[in-house]
C-alpha positions as CSV (number, residue, x, y, z in Angstrom):
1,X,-4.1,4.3,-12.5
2,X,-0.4,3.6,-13.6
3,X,0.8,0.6,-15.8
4,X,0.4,0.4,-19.3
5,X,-0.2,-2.9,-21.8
6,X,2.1,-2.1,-24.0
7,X,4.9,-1.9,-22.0
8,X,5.7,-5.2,-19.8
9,X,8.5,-3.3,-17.3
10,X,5.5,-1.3,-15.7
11,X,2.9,-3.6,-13.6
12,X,-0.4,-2.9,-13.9
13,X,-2.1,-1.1,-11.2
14,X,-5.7,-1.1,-10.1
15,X,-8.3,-1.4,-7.1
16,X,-8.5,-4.4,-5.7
17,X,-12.4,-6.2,-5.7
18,X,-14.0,-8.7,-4.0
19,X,-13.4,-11.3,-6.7
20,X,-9.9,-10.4,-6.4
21,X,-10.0,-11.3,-2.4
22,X,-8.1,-15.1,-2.5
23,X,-4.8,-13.6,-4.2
24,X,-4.4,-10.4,-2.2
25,X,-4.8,-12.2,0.7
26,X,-2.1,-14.4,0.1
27,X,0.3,-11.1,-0.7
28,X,-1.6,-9.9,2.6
29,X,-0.6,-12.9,4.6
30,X,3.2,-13.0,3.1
31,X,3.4,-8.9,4.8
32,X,2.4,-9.8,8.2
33,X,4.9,-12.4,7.8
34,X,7.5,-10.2,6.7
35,X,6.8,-8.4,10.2
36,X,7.0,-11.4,12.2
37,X,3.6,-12.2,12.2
38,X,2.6,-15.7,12.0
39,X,1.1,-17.2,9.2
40,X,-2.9,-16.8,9.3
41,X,-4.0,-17.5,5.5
42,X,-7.7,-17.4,7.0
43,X,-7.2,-14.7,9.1
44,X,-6.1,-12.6,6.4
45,X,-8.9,-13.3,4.2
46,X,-11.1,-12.8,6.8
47,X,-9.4,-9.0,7.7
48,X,-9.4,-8.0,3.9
49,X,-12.8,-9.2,3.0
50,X,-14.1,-6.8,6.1
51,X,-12.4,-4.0,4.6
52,X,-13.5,-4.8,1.0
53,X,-17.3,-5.0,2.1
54,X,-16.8,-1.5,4.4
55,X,-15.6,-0.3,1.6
56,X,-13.3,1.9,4.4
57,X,-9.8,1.0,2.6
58,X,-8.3,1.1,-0.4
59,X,-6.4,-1.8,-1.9
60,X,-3.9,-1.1,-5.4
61,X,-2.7,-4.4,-6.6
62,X,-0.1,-4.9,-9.0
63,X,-0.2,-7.2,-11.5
64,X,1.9,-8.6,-14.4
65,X,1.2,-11.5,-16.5
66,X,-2.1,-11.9,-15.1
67,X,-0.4,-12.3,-11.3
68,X,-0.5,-10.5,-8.3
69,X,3.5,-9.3,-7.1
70,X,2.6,-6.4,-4.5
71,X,-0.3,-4.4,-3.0
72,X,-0.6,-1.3,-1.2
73,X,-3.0,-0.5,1.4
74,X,-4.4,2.8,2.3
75,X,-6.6,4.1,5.3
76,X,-9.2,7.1,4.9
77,X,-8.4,10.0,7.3
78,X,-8.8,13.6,8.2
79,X,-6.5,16.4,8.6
80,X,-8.7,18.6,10.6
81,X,-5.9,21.7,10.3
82,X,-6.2,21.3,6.7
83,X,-9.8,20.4,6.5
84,X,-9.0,18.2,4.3
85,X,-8.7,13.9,3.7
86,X,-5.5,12.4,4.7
87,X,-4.6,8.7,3.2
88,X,-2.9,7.2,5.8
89,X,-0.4,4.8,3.1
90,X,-0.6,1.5,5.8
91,X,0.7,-0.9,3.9
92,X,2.9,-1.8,0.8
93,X,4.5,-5.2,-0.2
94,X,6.3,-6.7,-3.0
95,X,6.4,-10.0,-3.7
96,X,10.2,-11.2,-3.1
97,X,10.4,-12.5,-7.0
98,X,9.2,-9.2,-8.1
99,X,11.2,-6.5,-5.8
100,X,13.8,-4.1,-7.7
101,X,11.4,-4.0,-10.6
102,X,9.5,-1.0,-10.4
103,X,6.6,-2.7,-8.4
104,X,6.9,-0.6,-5.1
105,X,7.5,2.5,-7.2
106,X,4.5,2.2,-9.3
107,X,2.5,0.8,-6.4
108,X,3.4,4.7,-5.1
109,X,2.4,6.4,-7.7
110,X,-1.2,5.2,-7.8
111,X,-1.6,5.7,-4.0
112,X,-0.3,9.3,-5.0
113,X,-2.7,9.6,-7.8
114,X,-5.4,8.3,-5.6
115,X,-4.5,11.0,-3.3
116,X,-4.8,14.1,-6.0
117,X,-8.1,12.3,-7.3
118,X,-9.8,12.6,-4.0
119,X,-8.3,16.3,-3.1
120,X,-6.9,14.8,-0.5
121,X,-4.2,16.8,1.6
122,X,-1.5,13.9,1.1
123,X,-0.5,10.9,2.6
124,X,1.4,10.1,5.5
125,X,2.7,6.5,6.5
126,X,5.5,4.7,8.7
127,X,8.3,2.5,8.1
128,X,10.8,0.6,10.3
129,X,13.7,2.3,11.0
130,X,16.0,-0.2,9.1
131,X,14.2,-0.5,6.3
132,X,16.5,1.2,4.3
133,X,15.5,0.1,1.0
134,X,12.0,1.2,1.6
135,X,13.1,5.2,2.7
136,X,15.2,5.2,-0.5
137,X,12.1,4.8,-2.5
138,X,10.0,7.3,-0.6
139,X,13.0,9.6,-0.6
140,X,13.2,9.2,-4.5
141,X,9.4,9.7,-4.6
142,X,10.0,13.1,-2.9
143,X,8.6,12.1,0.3
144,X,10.3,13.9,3.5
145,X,11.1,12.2,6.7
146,X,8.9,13.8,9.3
147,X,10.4,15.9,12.1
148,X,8.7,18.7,12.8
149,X,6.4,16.2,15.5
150,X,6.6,13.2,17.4
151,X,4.6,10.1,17.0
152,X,4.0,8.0,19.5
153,X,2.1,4.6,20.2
154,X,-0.1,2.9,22.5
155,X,-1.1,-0.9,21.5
156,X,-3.5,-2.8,23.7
């Protein structure tokens, strides 16, 4: 995907595997935090490791030095207009240590490349409005802020 050895400043980036279940999860559990979630280590675990054994997500994790400082999670869909898959881009964390480092922007890349490999029509995903720091790197990235259609919500 994207990261090479030889060069330290870019994590590497790759699917996430079962084996690899116990340290996304903690990355997992430290997101849903970071959204006011409370802590649910087993809970997480328990959420990923359904996914992993579906088989209907895909999990990029970054590593450097053998550790695990950010994960994206992405969500098959369809664009029926477009015939085409969509990757719904669901979620993306950095590690606090590791932010401002090229994590997130490499973490986007390979959810990008996943995209083109699977002829995909794009991705789509949402932020918080005040997550500035996050729209800067989408914006960067050449992603476009929606506003040709409304999104709404209903959460049971």
């Amino acid at each position: 995907m994207v990261g090479g050895v030889n060069d330290p400043g870019v994590p590497k980036i790759r699917r996430g595997t079962m084996p690899d279940l116990p340290r996304i999860a903690e990355l997992f559990d430290a997101y849903r935090q970071f959204y006011g979630q409370a802590p649910d280590p087993d809970g997480a675990r328990a959420f990923l490791r359904e996914r992993l054994q579906a088989g209907d997500s895909a999990i990029l994790i970054a590593e450097r030095d053998r550790r695990f400082v950010g994960f994206a999670q992405l969500y098959p869909s369809f664009s029926s207009t477009a015939m085409k898959r969509l990757w719904i881009l669901n979620d993306l964390f950095v590690a606090p240590a590791h932010r401002r480092g090229g994590v997130g922007r490499a973490l986007m890349a390979a959810a990008e490349d996943l995209a083109r490999a699977t002829a995909a029509r794009g991705l789509v995903l949402a932020t918080q409005k005040t997550n500035a720091t996050a729209k800067t790197l989408y914006e960067a990235r050449g992603w476009k802020l929606d506003d040709a259609f409304d999104h709404y919500l209903r959460y049971f």
